[in-house]
N, CA, C and O atoms as a Maestro MAE file, in Angstrom:
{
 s_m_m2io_version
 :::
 2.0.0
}

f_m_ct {
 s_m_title
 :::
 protein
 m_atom[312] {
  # First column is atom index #
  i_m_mmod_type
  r_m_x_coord
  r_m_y_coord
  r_m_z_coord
  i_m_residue_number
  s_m_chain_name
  s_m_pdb_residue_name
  s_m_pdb_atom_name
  i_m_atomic_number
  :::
  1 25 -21.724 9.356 0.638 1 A "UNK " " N  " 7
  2 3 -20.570 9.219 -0.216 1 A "UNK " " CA " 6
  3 2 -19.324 9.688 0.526 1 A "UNK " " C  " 6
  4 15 -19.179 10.695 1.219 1 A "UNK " " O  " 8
  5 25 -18.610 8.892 0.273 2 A "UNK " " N  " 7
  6 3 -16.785 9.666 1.185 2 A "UNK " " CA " 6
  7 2 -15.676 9.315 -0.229 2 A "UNK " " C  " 6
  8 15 -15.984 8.582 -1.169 2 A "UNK " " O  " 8
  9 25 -14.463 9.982 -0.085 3 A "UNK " " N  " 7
  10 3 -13.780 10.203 -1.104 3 A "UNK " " CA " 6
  11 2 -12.674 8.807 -0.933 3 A "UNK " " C  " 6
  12 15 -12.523 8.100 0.064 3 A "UNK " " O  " 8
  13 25 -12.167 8.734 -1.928 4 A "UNK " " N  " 7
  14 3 -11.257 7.725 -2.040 4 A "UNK " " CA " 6
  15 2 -10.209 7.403 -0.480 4 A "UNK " " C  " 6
  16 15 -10.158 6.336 0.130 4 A "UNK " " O  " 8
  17 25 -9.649 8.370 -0.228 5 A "UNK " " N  " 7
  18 3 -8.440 8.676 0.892 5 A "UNK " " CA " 6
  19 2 -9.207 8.128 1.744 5 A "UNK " " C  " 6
  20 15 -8.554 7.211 2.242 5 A "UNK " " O  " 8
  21 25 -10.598 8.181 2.363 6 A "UNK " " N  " 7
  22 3 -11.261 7.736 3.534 6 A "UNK " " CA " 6
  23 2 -11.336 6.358 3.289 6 A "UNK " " C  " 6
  24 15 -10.989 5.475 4.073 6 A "UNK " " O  " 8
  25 25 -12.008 6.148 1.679 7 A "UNK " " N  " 7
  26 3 -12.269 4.878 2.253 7 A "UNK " " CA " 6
  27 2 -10.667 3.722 2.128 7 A "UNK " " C  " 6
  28 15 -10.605 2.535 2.449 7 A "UNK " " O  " 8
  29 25 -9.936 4.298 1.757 8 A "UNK " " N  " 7
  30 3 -8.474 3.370 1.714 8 A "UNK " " CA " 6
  31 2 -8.161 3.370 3.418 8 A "UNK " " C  " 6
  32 15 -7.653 2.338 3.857 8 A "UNK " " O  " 8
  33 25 -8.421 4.389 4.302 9 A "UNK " " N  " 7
  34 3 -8.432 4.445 5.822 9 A "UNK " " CA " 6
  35 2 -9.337 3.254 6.012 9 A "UNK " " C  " 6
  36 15 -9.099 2.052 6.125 9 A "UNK " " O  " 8
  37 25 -10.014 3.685 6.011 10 A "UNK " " N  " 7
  38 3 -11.304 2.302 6.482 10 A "UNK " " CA " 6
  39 2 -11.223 0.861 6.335 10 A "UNK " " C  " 6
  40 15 -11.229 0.046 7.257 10 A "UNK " " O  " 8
  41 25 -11.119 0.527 4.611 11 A "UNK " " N  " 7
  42 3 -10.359 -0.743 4.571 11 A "UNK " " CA " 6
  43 2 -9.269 -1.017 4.598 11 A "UNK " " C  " 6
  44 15 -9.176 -2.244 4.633 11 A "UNK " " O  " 8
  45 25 -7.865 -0.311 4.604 12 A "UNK " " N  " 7
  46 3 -6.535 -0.615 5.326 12 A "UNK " " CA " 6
  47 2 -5.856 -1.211 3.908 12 A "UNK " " C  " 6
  48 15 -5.098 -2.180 3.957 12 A "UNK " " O  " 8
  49 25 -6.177 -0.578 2.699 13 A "UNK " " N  " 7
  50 3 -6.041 -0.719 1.110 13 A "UNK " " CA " 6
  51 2 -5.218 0.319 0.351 13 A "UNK " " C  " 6
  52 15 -4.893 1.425 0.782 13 A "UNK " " O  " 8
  53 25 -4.926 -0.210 -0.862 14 A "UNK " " N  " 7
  54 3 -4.559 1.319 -1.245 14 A "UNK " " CA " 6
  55 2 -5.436 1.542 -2.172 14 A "UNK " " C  " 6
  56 15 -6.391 0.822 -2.467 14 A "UNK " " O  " 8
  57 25 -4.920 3.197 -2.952 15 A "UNK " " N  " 7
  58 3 -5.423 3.744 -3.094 15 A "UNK " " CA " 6
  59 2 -6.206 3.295 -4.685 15 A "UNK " " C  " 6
  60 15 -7.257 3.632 -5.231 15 A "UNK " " O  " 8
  61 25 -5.148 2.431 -5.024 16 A "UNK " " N  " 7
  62 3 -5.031 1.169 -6.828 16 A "UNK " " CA " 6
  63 2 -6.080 0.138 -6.282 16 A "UNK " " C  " 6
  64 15 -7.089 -0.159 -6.920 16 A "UNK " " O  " 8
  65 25 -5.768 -0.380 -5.064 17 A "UNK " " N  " 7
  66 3 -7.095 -1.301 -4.683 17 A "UNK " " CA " 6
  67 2 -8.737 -0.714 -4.914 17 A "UNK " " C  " 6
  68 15 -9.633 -1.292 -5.530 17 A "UNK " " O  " 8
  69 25 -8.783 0.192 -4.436 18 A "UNK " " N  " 7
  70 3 -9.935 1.087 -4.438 18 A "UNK " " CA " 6
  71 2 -10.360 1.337 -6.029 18 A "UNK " " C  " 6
  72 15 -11.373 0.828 -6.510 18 A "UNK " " O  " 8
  73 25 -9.708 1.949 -6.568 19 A "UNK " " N  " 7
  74 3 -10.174 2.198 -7.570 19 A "UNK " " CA " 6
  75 2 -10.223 0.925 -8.804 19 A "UNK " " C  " 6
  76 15 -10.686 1.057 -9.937 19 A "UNK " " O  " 8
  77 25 -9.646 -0.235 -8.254 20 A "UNK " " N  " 7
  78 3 -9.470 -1.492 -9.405 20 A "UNK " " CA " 6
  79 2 -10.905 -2.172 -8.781 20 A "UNK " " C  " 6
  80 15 -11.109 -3.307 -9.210 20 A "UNK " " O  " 8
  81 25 -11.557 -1.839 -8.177 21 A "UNK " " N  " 7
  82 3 -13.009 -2.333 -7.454 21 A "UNK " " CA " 6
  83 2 -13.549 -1.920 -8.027 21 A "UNK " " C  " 6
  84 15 -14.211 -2.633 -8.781 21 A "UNK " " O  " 8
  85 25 -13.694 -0.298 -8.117 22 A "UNK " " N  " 7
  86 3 -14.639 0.454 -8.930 22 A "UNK " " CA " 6
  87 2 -14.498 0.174 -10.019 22 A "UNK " " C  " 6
  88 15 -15.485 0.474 -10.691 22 A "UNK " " O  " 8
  89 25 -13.419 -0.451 -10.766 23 A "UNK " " N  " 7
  90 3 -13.525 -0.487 -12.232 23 A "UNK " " CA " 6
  91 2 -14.258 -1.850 -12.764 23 A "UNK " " C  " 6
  92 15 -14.671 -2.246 -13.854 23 A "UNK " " O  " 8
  93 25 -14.188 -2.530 -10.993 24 A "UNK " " N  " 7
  94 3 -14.753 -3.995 -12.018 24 A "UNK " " CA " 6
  95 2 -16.190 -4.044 -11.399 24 A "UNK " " C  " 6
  96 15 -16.993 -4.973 -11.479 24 A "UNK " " O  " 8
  97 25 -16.343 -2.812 -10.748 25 A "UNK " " N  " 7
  98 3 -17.923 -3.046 -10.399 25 A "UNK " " CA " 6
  99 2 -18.270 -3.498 -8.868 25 A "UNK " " C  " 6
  100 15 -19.432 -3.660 -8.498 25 A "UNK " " O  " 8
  101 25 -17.207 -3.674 -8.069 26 A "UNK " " N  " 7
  102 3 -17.303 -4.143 -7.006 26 A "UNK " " CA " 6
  103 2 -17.789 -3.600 -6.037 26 A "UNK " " C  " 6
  104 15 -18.427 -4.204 -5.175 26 A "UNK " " O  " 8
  105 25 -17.476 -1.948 -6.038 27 A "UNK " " N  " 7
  106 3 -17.523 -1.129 -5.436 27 A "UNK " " CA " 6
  107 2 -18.415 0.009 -6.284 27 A "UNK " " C  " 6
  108 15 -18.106 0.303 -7.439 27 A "UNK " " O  " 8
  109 25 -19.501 0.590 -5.623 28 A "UNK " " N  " 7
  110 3 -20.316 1.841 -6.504 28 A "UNK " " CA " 6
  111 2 -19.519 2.969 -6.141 28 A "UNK " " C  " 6
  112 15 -18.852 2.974 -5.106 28 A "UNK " " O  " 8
  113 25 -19.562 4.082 -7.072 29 A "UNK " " N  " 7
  114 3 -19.109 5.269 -7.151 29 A "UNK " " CA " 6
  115 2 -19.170 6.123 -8.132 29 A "UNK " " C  " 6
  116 15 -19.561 5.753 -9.240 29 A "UNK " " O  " 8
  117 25 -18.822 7.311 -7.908 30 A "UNK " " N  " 7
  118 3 -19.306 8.335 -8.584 30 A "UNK " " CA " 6
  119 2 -18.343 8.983 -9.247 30 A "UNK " " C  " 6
  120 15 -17.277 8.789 -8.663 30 A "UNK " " O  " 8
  121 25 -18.179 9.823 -10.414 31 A "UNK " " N  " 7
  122 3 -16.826 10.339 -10.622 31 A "UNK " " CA " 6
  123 2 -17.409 11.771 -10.520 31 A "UNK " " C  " 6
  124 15 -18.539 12.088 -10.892 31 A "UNK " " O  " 8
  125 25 -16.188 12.860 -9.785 32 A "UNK " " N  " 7
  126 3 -16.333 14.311 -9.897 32 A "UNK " " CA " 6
  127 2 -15.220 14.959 -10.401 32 A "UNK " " C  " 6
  128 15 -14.284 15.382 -9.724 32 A "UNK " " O  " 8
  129 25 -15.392 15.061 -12.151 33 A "UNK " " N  " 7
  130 3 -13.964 15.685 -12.777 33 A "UNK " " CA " 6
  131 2 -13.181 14.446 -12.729 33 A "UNK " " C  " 6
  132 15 -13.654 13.407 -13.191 33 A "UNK " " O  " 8
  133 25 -11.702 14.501 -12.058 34 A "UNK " " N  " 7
  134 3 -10.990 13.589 -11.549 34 A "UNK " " CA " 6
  135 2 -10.956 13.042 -10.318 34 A "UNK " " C  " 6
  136 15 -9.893 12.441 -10.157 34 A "UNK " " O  " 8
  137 25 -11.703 12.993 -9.335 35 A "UNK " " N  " 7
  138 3 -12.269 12.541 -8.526 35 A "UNK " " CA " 6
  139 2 -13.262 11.545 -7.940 35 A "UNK " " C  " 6
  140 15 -14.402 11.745 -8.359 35 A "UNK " " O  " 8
  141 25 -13.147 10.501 -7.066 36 A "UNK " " N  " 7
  142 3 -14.104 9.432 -7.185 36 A "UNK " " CA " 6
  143 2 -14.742 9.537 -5.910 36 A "UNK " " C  " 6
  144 15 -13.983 9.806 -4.979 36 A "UNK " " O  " 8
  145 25 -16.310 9.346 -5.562 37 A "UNK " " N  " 7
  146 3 -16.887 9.008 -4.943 37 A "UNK " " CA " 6
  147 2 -17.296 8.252 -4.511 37 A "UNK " " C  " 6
  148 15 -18.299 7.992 -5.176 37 A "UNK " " O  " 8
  149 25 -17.145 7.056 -3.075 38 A "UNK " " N  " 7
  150 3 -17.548 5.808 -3.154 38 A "UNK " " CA " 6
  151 2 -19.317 6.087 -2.255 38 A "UNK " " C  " 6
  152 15 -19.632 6.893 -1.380 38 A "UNK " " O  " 8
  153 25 -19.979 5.216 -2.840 39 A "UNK " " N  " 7
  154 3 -21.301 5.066 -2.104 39 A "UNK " " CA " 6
  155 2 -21.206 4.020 -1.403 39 A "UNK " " C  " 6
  156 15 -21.109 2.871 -1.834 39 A "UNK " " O  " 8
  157 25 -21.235 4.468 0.046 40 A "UNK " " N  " 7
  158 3 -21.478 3.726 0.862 40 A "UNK " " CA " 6
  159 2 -22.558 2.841 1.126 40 A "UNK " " C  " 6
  160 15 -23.529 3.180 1.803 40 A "UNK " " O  " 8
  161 25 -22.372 1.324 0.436 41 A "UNK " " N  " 7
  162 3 -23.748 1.035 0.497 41 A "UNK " " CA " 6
  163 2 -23.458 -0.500 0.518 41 A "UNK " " C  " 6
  164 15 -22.243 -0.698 0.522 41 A "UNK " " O  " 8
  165 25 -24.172 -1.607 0.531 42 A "UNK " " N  " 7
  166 3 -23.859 -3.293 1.020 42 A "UNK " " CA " 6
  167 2 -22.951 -3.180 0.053 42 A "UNK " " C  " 6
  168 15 -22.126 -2.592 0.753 42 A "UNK " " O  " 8
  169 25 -22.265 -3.286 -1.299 43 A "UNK " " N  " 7
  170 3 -21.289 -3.366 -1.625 43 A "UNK " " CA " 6
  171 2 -20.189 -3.100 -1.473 43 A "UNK " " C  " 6
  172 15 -19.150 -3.656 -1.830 43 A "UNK " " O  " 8
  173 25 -20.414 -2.129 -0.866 44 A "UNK " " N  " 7
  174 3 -18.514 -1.374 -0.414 44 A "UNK " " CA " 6
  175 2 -18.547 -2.045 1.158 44 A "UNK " " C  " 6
  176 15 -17.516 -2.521 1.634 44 A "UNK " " O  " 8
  177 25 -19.888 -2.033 1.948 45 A "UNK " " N  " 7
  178 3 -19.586 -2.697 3.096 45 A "UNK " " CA " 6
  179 2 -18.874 -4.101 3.318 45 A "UNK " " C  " 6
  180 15 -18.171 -4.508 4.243 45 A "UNK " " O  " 8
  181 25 -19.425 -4.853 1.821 46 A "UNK " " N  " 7
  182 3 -18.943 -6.304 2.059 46 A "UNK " " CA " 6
  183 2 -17.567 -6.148 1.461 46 A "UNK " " C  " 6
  184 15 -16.583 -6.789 1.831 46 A "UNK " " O  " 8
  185 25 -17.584 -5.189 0.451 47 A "UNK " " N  " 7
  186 3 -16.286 -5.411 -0.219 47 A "UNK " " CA " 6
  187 2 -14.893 -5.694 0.680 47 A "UNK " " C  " 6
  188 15 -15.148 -5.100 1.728 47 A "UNK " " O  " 8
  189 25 -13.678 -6.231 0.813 48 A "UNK " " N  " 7
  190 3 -12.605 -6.519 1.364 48 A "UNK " " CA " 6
  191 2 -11.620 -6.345 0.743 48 A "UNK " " C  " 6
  192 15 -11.874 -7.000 -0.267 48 A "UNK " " O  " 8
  193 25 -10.373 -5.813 0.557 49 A "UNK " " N  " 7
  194 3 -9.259 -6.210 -0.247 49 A "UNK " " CA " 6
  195 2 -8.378 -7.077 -0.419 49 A "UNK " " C  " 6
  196 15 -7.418 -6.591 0.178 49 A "UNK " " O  " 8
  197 25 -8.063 -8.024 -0.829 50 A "UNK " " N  " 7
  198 3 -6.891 -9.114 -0.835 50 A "UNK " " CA " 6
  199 2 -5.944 -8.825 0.223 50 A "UNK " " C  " 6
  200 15 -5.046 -8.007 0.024 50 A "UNK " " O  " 8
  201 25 -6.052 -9.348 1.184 51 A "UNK " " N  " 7
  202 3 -4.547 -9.247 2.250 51 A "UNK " " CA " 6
  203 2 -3.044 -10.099 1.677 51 A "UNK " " C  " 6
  204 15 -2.004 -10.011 2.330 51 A "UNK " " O  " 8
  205 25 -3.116 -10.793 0.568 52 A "UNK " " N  " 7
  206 3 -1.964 -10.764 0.371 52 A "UNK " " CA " 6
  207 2 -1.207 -9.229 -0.630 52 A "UNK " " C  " 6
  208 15 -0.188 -8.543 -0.553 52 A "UNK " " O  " 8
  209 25 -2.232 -9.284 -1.362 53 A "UNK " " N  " 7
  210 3 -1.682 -8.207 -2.307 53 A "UNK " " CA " 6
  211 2 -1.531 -7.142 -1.656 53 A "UNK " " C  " 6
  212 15 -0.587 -6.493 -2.106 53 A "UNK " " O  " 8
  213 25 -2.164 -6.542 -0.576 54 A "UNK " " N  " 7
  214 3 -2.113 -5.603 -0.054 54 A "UNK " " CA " 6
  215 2 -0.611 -5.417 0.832 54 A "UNK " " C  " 6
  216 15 -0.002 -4.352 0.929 54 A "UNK " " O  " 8
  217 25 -0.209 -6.685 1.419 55 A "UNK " " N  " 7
  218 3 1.078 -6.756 2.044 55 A "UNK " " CA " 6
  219 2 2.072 -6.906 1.089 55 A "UNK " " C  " 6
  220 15 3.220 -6.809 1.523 55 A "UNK " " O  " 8
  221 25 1.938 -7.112 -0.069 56 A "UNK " " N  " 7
  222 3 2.538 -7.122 -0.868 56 A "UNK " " CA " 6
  223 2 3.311 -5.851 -1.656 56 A "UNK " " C  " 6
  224 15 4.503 -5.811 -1.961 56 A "UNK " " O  " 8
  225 25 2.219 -4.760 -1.911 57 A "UNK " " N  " 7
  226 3 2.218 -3.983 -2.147 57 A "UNK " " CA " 6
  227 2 2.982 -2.647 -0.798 57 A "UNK " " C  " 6
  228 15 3.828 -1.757 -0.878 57 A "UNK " " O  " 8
  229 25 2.286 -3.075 0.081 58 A "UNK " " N  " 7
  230 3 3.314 -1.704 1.136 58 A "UNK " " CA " 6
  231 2 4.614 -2.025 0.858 58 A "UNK " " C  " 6
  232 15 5.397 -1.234 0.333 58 A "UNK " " O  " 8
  233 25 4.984 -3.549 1.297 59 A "UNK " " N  " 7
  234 3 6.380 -4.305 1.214 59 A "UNK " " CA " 6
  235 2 7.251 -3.470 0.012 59 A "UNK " " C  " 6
  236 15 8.437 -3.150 0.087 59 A "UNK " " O  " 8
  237 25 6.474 -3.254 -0.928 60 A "UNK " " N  " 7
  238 3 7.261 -2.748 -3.078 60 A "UNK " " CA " 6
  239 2 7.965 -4.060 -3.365 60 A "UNK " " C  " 6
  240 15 9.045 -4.290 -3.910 60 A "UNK " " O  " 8
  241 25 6.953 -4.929 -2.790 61 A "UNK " " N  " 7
  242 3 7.460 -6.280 -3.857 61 A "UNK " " CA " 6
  243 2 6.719 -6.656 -4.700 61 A "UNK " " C  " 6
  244 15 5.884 -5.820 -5.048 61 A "UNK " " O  " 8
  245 25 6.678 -7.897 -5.331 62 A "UNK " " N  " 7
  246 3 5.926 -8.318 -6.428 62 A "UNK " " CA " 6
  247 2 4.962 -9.521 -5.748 62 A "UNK " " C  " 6
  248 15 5.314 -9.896 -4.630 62 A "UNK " " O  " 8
  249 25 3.947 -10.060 -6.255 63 A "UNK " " N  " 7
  250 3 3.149 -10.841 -5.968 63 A "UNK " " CA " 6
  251 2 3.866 -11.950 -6.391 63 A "UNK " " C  " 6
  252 15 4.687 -11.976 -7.307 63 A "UNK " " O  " 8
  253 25 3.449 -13.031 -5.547 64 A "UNK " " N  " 7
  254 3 4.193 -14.513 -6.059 64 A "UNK " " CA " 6
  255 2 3.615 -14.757 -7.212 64 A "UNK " " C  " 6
  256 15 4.399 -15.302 -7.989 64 A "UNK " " O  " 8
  257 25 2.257 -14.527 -7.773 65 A "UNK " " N  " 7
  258 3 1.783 -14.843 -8.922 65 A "UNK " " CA " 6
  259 2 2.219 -14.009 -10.217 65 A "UNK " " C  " 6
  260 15 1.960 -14.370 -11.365 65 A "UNK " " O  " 8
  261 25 2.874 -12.917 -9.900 66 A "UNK " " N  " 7
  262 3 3.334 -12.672 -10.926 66 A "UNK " " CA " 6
  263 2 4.955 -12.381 -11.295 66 A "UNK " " C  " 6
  264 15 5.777 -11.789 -10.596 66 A "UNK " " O  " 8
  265 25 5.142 -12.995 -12.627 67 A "UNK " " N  " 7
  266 3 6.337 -13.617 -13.042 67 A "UNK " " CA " 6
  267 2 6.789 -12.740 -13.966 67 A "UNK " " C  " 6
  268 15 8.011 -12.647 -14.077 67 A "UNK " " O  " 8
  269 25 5.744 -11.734 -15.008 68 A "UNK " " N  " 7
  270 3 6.674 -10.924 -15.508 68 A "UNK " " CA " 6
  271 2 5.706 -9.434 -15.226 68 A "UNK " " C  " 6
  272 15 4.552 -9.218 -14.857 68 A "UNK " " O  " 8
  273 25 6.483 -8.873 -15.489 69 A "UNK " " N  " 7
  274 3 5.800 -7.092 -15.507 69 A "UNK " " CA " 6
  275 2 5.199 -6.642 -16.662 69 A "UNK " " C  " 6
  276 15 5.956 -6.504 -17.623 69 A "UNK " " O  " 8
  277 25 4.310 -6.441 -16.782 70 A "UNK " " N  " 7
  278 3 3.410 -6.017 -17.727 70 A "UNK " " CA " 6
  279 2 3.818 -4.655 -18.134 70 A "UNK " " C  " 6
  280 15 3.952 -3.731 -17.332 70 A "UNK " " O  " 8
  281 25 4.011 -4.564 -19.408 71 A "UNK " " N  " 7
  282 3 4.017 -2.893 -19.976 71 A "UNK " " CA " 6
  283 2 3.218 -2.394 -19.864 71 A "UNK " " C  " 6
  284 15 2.145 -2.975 -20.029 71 A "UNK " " O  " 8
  285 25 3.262 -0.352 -19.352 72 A "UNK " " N  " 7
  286 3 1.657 0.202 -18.944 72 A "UNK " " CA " 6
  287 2 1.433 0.756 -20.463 72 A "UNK " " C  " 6
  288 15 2.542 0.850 -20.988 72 A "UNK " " O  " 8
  289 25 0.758 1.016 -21.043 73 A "UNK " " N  " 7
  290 3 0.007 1.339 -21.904 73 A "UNK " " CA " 6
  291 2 0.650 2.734 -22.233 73 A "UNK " " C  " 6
  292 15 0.780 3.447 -21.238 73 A "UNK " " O  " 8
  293 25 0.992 3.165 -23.183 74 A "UNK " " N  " 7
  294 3 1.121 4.717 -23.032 74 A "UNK " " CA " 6
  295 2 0.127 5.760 -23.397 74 A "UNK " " C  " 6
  296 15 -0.723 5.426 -24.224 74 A "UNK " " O  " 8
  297 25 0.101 6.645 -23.046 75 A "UNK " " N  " 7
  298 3 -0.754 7.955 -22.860 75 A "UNK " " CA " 6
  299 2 -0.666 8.805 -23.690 75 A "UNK " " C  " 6
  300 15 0.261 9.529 -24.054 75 A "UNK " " O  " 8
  301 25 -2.351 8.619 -24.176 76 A "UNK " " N  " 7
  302 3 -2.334 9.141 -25.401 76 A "UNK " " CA " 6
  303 2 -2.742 10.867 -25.242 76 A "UNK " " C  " 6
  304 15 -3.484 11.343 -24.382 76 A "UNK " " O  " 8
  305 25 -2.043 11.591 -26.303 77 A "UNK " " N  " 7
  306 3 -1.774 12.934 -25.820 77 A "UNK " " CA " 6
  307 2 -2.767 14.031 -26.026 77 A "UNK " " C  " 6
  308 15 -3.455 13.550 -26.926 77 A "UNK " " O  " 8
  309 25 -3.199 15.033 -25.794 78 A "UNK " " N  " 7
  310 3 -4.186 15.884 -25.718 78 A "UNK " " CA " 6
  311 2 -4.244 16.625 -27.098 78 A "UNK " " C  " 6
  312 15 -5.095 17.492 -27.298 78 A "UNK " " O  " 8
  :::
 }
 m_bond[311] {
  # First column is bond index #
  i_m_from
  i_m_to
  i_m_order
  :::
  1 1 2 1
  2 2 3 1
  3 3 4 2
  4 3 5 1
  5 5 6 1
  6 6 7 1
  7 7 8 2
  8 7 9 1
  9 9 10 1
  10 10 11 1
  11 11 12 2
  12 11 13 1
  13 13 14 1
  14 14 15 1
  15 15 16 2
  16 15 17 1
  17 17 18 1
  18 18 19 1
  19 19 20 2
  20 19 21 1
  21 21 22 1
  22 22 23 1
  23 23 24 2
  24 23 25 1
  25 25 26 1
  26 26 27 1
  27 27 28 2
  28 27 29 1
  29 29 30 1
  30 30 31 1
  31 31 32 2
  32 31 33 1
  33 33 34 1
  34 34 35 1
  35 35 36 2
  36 35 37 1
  37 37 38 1
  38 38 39 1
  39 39 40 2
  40 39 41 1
  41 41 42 1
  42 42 43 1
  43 43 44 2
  44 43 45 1
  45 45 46 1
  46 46 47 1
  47 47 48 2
  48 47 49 1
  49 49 50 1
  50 50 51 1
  51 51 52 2
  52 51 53 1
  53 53 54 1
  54 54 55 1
  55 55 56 2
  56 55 57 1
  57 57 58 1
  58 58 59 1
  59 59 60 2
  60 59 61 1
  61 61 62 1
  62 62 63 1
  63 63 64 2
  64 63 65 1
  65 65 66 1
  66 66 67 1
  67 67 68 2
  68 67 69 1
  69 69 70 1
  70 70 71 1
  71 71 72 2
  72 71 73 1
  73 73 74 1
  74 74 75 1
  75 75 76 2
  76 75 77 1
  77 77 78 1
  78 78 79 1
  79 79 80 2
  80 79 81 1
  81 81 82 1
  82 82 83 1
  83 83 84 2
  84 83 85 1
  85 85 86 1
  86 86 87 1
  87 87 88 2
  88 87 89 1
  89 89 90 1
  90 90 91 1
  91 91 92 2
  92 91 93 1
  93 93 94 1
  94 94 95 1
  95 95 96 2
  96 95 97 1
  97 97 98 1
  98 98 99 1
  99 99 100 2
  100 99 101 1
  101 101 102 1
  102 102 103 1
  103 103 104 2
  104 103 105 1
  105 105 106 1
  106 106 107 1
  107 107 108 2
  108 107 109 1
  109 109 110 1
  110 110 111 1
  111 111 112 2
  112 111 113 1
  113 113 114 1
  114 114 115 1
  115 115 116 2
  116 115 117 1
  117 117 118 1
  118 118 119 1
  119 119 120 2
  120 119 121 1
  121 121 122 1
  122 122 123 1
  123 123 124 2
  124 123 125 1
  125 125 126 1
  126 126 127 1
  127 127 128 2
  128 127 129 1
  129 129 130 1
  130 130 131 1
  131 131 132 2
  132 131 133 1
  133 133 134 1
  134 134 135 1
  135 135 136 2
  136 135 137 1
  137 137 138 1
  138 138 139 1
  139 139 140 2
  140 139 141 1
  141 141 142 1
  142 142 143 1
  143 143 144 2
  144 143 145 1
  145 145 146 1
  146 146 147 1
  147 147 148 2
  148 147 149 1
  149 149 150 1
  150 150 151 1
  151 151 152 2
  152 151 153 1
  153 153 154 1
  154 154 155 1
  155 155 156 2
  156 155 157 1
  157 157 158 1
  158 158 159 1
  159 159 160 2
  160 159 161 1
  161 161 162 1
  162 162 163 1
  163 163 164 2
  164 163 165 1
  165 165 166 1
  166 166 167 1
  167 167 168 2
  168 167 169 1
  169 169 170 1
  170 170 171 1
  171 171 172 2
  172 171 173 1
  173 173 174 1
  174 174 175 1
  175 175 176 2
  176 175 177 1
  177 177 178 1
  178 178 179 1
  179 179 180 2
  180 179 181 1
  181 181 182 1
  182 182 183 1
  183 183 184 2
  184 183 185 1
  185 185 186 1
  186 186 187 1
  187 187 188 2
  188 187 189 1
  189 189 190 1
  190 190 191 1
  191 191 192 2
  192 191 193 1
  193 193 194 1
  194 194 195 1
  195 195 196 2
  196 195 197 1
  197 197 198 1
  198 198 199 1
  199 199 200 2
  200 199 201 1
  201 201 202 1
  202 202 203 1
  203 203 204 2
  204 203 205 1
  205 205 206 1
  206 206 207 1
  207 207 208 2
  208 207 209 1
  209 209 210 1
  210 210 211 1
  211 211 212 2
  212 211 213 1
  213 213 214 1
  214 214 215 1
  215 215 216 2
  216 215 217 1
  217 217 218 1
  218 218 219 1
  219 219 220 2
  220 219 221 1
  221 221 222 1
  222 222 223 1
  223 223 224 2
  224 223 225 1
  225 225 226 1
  226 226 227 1
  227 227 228 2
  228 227 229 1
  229 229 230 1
  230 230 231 1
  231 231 232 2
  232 231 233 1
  233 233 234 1
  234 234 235 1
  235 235 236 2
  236 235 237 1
  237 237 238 1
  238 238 239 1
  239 239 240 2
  240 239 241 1
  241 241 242 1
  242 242 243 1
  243 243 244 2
  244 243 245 1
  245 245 246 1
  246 246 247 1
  247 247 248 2
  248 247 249 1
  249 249 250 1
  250 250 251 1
  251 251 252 2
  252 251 253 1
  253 253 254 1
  254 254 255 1
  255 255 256 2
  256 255 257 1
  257 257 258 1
  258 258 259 1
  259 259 260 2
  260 259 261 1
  261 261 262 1
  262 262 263 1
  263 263 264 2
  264 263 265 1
  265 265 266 1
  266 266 267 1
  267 267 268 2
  268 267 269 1
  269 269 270 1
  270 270 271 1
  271 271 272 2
  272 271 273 1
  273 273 274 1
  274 274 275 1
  275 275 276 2
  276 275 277 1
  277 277 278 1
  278 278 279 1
  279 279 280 2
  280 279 281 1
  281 281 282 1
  282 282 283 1
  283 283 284 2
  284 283 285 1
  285 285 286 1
  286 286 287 1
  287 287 288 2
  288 287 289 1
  289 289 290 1
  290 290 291 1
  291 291 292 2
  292 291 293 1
  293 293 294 1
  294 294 295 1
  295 295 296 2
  296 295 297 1
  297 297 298 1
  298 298 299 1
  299 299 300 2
  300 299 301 1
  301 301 302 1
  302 302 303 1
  303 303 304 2
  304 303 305 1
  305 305 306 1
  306 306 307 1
  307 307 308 2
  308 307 309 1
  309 309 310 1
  310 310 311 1
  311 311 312 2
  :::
 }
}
């Protein structure tokens, strides 16, 4: 298992890429508290990240596919 920060080194991703894998299953992992664990295993090996979005994203531009900005959800309070 290696922590998020490594594996965004490794695949050349960020850190929203990484964890939008894990959420759809792409990628196995573990949670510790607030913390994620990826298992290194044929899934994360094959896994890849979108090279446009990814250039997209260092750039702080928007994707050509998207046309409007989505509202984030707000946070519901303790």
């Amino acid at each position: 298992m290696i922590p998020v920060r490594d594996a965004v080194k490794q695949k050349g991703c960020t850190k929203s890429a990484i964890i939008d894998a894990i959420h759809q299953g792409k990628i196995d992992a573990e949670r510790f508290g607030n913390a994620w664990a990826i298992i290194q295993n044929q899934k994360y090996e094959e896994w890849q990240p979108m090279a446009v979005r990814q250039k997209v994203g260092r750039e702080g531009g928007r994707a050509r596919w998207s046309s409007v900005k989505t509202p984030k959800k707000p946070r519901k309070s303790a």
